[in-house]
N, C-alpha and C positions, 0 to 999 in steps of 0.2 A: 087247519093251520097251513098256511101259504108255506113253498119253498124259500122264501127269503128270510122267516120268522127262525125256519126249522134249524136252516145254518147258522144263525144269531143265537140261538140256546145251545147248539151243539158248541158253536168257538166261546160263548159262556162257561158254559158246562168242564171243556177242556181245556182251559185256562189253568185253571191247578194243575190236575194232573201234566200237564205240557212243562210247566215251570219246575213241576217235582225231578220230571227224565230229564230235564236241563241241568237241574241240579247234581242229578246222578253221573250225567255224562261228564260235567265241569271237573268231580271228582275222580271220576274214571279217566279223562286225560292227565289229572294230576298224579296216578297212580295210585289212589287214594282207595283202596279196591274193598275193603270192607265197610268203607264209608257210602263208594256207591254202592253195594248192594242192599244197606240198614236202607238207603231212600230209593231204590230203585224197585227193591222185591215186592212193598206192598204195594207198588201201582198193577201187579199184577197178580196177585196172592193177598188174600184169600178171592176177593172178587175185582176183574176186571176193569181198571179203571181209566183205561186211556182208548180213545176214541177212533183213531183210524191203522191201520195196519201196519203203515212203518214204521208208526211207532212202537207196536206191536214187538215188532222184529228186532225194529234198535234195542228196545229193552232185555229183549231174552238174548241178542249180542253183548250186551254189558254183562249182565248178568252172568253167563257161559265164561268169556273171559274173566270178569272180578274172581270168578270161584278157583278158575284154573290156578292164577298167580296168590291165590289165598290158597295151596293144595287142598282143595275139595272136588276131588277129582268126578266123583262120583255126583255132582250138582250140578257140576259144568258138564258133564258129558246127558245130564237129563236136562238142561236148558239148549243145547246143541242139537238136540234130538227134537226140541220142538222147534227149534227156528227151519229144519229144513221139513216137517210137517209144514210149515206154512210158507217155506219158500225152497221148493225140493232145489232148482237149479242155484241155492245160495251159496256164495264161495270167499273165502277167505285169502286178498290179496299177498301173493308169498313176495311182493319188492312192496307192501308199507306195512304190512301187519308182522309182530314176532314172528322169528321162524316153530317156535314150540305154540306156540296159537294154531298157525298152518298147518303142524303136527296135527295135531290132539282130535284138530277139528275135521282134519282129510281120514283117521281114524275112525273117529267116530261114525262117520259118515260111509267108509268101506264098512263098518261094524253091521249098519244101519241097512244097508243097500244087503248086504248076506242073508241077514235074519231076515228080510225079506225074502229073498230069494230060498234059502230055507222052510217057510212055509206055503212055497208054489206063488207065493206074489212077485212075478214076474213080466208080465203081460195083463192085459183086459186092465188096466187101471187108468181111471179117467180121471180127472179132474175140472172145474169148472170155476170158470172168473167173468167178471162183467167187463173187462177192457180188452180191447185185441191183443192178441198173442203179441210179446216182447219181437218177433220176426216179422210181423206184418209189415206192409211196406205203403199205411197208410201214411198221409204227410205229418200227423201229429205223434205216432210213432217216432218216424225218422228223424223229428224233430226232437222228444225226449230224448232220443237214445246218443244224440248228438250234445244234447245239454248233458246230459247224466254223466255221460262217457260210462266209466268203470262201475259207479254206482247202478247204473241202468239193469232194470228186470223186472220180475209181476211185479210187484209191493210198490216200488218208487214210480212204472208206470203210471199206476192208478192215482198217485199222492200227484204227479205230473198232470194229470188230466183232469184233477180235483179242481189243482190251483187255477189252470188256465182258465177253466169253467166260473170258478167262481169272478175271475179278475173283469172274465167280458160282461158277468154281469152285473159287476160293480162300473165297469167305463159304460156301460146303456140305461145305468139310471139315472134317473135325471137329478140337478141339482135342486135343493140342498140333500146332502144325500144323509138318508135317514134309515131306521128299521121298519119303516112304514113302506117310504117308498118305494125301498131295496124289494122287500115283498110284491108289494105290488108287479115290480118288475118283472122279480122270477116268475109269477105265475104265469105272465104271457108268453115267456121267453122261447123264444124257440130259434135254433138258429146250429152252421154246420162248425164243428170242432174239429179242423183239418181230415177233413174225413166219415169221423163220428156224428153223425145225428144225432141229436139232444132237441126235444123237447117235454119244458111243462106243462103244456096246455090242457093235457087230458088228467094228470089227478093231480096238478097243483107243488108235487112233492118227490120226484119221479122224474128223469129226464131221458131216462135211456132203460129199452128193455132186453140193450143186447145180453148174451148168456152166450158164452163163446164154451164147448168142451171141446178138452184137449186128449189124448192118448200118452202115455208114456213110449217112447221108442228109444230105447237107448239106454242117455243119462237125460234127456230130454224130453220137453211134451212136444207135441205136434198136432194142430187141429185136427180133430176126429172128420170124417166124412162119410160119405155112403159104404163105402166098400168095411173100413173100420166098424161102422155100425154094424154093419150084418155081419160080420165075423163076431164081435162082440156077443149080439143077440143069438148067434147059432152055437156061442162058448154050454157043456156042459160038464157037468162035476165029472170027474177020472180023465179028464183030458188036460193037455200039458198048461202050465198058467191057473190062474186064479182071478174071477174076477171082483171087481171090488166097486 
């Protein structure tokens, strides 16, 4: 199955569930906060049903909130818990978000970062993403990071670098523009994304084999490199840190 087919069943596919976190969100601006979580919690409970990571993240944002202003203190603070597992540097804006959200949530998160640090995870913890680090100073970086402004970091990155990808290969196929020809297109595609090299040509489905790890330093990751590796690699058990 061609690259252009495989995006055509996935924006099928996530059609609902996209329209459902729409729904959830409509309600969550209206305050409406046990309504969004009745539509918001099964796109992610019991199984997974929403397709790329921001969404991901906006959901367990709603969710985290709905619970707080519903006092379910204890639901919000385990949907908090997973948004910054998937987005350690996420932050909650203290001039447009409530000030008891920015609470709860900078809590949580000192909570989070402790228990950590109380089982020696402190150091040696990597992580790993297919788009450049949010600080690269490639042009489609600098470019997201300028569109995004506040919203900008991993998650919206990559939704950034989705859309752009998908939009040139929608203006290089030729007209009438079809799910045949779309196909057809991606497979040859190859071409540079401010930066980023992308190409299909070699399995059809597959554009990029970047794999960027990062190191935690701080409150921040930072790309891992040679000296990091080998401090990593030489880390053993009774020595300060943990690796993970």
């Amino acid at each position: 199955m061609g690259a252009g087919v495989v995006l055509f069943v996935l924006l099928a596919q996530a059609a609902g569930p996209t329209e459902e976190l729409q729904r959830g969100k409509y309600a969550y601006d209206r305050g409406e906060f046990n309504r969004a979580v009745e539509i918001v919690h099964p796109l992610l409970y019991p199984d997974l049903r929403l397709q790329t990571e921001n969404q991901i993240v906006q959901a367990h944002r709603i969710l985290g909130v709905s619970y707080l202003f519903e006092k379910r203190q204890d639901q919000a603070t385990g949907e908090f818990r997973k948004l910054l597992q998937l987005s350690p540097d996420y932050r909650f804006d203290p001039l447009l978000d409530p000030p008891e959200v920015v609470d709860f949530f900078n809590k949580v998160r000192a909570d989070y970062s402790a228990e950590l640090a109380q089982l020696g995870v402190t150091d040696n913890i990597i992580m790993t993403q297919v788009v450049p680090l949010p600080d690269s100073n490639l042009p489609i970086v600098r470019e997201a990071r300028s569109a995004l402004g506040t919203d900008f970091g991993f998650v919206s990155l990559e939704g950034y670098i989705v859309g752009k990808m998908t939009l040139r290969l929608l203006q290089d196929t030729p007209e009438p523009l079809t799910p045949e020809g779309f196909a057809s297109q991606a497979r040859q595609a190859h071409f540079d994304l401010g930066g980023l090299a992308l190409d299909f040509r070699h399995s059809g489905d597959q554009a990029s084999d970047l794999v960027v790890v990062s190191q935690l330093s701080g409150s921040d990751y930072r790309e891992a490199g040679n000296a990091q590796w080998k401090q990593m690699l030489a880390w053993r058990p009774g020595r300060s840190g943990a690796g993970h």
